[in-house]
Structure formats: structure tokens, C-alpha cells
KEDRENTOR-615941 format. One record per residue (C-alpha): residue number from 1; x, y negated, z; residue in one letter. Coordinates in nm, 2 decimals. Layout:
+-----+--------+--------+--------+--------+
! num !     px !     py !     pz ! residu !
+-----+--------+--------+--------+--------+
! NUM !      X !      Y !      Z !      a !
...
+-----+--------+--------+--------+--------+
END
This chain:
+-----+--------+--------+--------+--------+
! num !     px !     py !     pz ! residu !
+-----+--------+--------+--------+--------+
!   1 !   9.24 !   2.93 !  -0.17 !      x !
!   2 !   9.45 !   2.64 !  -0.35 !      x !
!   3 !   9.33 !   2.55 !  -0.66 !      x !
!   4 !   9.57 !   2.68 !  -0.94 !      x !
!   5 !   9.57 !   2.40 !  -1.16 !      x !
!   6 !   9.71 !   2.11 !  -0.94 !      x !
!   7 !  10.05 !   2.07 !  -0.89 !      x !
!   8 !  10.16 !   2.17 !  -0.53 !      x !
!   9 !  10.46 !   1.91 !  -0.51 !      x !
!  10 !  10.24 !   1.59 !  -0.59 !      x !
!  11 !   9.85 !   1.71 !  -0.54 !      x !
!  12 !   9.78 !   1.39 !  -0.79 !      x !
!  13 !   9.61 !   1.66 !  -1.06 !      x !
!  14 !   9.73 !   1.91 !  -1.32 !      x !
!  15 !  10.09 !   2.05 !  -1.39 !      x !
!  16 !  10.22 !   1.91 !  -1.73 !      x !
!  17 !  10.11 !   2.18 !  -2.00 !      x !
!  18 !   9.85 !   2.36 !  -1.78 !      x !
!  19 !   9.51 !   2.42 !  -1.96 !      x !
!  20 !   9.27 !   2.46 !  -1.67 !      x !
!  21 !   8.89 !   2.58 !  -1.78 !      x !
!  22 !   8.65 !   2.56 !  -1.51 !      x !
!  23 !   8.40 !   2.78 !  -1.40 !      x !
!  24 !   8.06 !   2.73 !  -1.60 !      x !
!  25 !   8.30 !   2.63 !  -1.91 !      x !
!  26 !   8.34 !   2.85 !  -2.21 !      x !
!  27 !   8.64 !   2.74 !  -2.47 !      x !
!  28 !   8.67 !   2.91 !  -2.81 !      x !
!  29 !   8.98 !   2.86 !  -3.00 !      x !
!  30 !   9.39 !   2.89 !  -3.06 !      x !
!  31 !   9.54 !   2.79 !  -2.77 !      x !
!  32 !   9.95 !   2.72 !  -2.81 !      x !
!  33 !  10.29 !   2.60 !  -2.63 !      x !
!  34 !  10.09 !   2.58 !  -2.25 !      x !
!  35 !  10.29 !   2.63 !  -1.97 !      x !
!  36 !  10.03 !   2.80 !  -1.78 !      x !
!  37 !   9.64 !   2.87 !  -1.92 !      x !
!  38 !   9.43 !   2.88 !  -1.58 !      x !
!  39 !   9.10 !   3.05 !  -1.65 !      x !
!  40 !   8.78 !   3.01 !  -1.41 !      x !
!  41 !   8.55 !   3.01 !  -1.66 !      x !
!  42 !   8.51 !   3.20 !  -2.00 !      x !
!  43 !   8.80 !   3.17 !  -2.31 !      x !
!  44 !   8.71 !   3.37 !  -2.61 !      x !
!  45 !   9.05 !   3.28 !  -2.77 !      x !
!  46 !   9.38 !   3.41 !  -2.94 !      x !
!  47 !   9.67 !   3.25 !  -2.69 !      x !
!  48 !  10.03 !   3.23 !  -2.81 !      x !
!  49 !  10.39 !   3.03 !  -2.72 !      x !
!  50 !  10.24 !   3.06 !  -2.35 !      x !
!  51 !  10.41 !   3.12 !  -2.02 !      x !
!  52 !  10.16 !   3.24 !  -1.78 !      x !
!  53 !   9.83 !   3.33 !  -1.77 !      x !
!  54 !   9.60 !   3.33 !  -1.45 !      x !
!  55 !   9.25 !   3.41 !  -1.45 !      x !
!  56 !   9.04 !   3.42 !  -1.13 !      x !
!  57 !   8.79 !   3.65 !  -1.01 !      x !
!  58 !   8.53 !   3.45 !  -1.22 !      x !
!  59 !   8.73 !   3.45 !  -1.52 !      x !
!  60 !   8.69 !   3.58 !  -1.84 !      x !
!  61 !   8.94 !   3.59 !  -2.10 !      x !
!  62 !   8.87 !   3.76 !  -2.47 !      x !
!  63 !   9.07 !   3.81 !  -2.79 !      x !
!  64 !   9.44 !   3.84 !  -2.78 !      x !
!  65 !   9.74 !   3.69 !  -2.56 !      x !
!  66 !  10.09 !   3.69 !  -2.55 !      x !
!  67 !  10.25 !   3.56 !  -2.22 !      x !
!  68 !  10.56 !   3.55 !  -1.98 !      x !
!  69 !  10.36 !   3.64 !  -1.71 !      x !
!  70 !   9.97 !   3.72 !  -1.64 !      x !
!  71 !   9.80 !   3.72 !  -1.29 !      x !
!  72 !   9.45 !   3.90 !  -1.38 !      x !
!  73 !   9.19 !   3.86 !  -1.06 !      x !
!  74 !   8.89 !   3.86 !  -1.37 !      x !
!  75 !   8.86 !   4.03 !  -1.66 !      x !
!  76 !   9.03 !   4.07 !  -1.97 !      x !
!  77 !   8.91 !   4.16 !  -2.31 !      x !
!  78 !   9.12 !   4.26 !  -2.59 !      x !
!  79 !   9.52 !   4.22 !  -2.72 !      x !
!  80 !   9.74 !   4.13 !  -2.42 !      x !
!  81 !  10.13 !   4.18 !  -2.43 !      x !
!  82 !  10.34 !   4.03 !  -2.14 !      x !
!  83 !  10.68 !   4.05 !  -2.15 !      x !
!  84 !  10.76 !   3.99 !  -1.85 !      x !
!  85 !  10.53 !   4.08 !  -1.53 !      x !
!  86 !  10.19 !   4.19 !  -1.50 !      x !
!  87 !   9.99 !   4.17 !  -1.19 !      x !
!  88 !   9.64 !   4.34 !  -1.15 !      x !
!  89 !   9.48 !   4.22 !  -0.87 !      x !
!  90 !   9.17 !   4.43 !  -0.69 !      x !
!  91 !   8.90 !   4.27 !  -0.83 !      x !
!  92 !   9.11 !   4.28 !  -1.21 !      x !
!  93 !   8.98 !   4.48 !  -1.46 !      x !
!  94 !   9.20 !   4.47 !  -1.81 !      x !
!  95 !   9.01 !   4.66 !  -2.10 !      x !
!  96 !   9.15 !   4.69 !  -2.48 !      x !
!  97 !   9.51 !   4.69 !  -2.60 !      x !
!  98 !   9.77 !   4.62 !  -2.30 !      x !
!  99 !  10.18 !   4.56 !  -2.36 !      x !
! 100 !  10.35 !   4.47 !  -2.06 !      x !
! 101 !  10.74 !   4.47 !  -1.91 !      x !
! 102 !  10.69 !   4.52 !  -1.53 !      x !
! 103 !  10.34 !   4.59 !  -1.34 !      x !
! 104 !  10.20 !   4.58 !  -1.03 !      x !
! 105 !   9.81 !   4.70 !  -0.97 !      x !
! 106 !   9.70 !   4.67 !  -0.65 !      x !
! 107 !   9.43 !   4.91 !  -0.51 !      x !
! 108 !   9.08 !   4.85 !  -0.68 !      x !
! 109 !   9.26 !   4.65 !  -0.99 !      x !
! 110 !   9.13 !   4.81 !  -1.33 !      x !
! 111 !   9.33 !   4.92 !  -1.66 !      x !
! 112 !   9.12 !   5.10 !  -1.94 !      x !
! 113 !   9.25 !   5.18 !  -2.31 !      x !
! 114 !   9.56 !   5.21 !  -2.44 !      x !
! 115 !   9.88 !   5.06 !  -2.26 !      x !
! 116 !  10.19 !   5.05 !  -2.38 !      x !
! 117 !  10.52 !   5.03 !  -2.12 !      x !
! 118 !  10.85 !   4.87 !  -2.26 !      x !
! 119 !  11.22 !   4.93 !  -2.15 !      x !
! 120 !  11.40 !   4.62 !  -1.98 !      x !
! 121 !  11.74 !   4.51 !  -1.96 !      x !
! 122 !  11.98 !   4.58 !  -1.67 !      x !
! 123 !  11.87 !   4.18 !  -1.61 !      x !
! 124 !  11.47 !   4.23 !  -1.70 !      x !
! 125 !  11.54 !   4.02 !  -2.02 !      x !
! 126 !  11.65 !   4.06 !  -2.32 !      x !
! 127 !  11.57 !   3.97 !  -2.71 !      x !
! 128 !  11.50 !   3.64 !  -2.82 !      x !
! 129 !  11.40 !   3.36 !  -2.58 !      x !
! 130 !  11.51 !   3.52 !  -2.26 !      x !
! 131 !  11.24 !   3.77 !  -2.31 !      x !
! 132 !  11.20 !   4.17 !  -2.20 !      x !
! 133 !  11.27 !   4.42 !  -2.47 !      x !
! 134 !  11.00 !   4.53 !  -2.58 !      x !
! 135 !  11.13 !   4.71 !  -2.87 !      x !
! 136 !  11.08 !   5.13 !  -2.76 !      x !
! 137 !  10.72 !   5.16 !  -2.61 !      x !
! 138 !  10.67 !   5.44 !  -2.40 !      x !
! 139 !  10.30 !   5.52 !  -2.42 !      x !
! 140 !  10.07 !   5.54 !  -2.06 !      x !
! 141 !   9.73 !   5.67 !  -2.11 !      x !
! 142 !   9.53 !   5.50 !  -1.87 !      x !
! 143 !   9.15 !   5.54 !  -1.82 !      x !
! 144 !   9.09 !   5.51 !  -1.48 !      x !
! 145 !   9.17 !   5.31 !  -1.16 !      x !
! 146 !   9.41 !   5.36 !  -0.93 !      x !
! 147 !   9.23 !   5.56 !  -0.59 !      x !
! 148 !   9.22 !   5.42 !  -0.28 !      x !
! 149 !   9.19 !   5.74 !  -0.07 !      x !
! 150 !   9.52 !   6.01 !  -0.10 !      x !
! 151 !   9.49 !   6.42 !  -0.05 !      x !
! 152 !   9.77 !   6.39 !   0.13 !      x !
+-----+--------+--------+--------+--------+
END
């Protein structure tokens, strides 16, 4: 697997405004106005004015984020609205407070607590910023993971 944090086009190091924590590295803080927050390791932080958020299958993110876009291999902890799209991949497991646009869970990804859907423009955007309305929630209980096997 390519490593997130380097640029594709030049493979001379990190994208401009990527924060990339490593594995065995733990950050506390504020994080704000990243392009892209690449977790490996653990971030026990409150993340804002962000695009994207990616966090491997080692990763740990916890406190509260607000994003574009997430990718979630790890685990997440806490607060996370993303206006735009939300991917859970199989080994993701998101548990607190989720706010999201669009999602995709693939089989074996994880959601637990309480998850809020909002409406989207006939374009996906709208509001300030280019961003999904958000403003109507339409509550999803969700406690468990998707199954694997059908009845069918």
C-alpha cells in the first residue's frame, strides 16, 4: 500500500498542508486549516477548517472533527461531522456522535451511537463554502454492523 502522506505526482515527501502522524506517535491538540490529517498513530484532538481525514487500520483518532471528507480504516472516538463523504472501511469502527452527507460502509466496517444523515443538494453541495446541507437531520439509530451473510 502507498503511503498516504507523500505526494503521488513528485514522491519528494508530504503534500502541502498534510499533517501526517506516524505509527507509535500520539499528538494532543487543535489541529486547523490542513488539507488532509493522515493518522497512523494516535490523535487525541479537536480538528477543524480541515478537508480530509484518513486514518489507517492502526489509527486512532479521539475528540471531535469536522471534515470534507473522512476515509476511516481505524478507529474513531467521539464528535465527527463530514459534510461531504464518509467511507467506513472493514476494519473501521466509528463510536460516539456521527454527522455525515453521503456514506459508504463496506462489510465488517463499524458505526455505534448516534448518527445523524443530512439532505444534499440536487449538486451534493450547498450552504457556505461549497459545502452539503446539513441543515434537516434525519436521525439513523445505529448500533450494530452491517452482516455479512443475507437470509435471502
Amino acid at each position: 500500500m502507498a503511503r498516504l502522506g507523500l505526494s503521488a505526482r513528485s514522491g519528494e515527501g508530504p503534500d502541502p498542508k498534510t499533517l501526517f502522524v506516524g505509527r507509535e506517535i500520539g499528538l494532543n491538540g487543535e489541529i486547523t486549516a490542513c488539507d488532509r490529517l493522515v493518522v497512523e498513530g494516535q490523535v487525541e484532538a479537536s480538528l477543524k477548517d480541515c478537508e480530509a481525514i484518513e486514518i489507517s487500520e492502526t489509527g486512532l483518532f479521539k475528540g471531535a472533527a469536522e471534515v470534507r471528507d473522512a476515509d476511516i480504516r481505524g478507529r474513531f472516538e467521539g464528535k465527527l461531522t463530514v459534510h461531504g463523504r464518509l467511507m467506513v472501511r472493514s476494519a473501521g469502527k466509528i463510536s460516539g456522535e456521527l454527522r455525515y452527507g453521503q456514506l459508504e460502509i463496506e462489510c465488517g466496517g463499524q458505526i455505534v451511537g448516534q448518527v445523524e444523515a443530512g439532505p444534499r443538494s440536487p449538486d451534493g453541495y450547498g450552504g457556505e463554502r461549497g459545502q452539503p446541507a446539513l441543515e434537516s437531520p434525519v436521525k439513523i439509530p445505529a448500533t450494530a454492523a452491517p452482516s455479512a451473510q443475507s437470509d435471502v
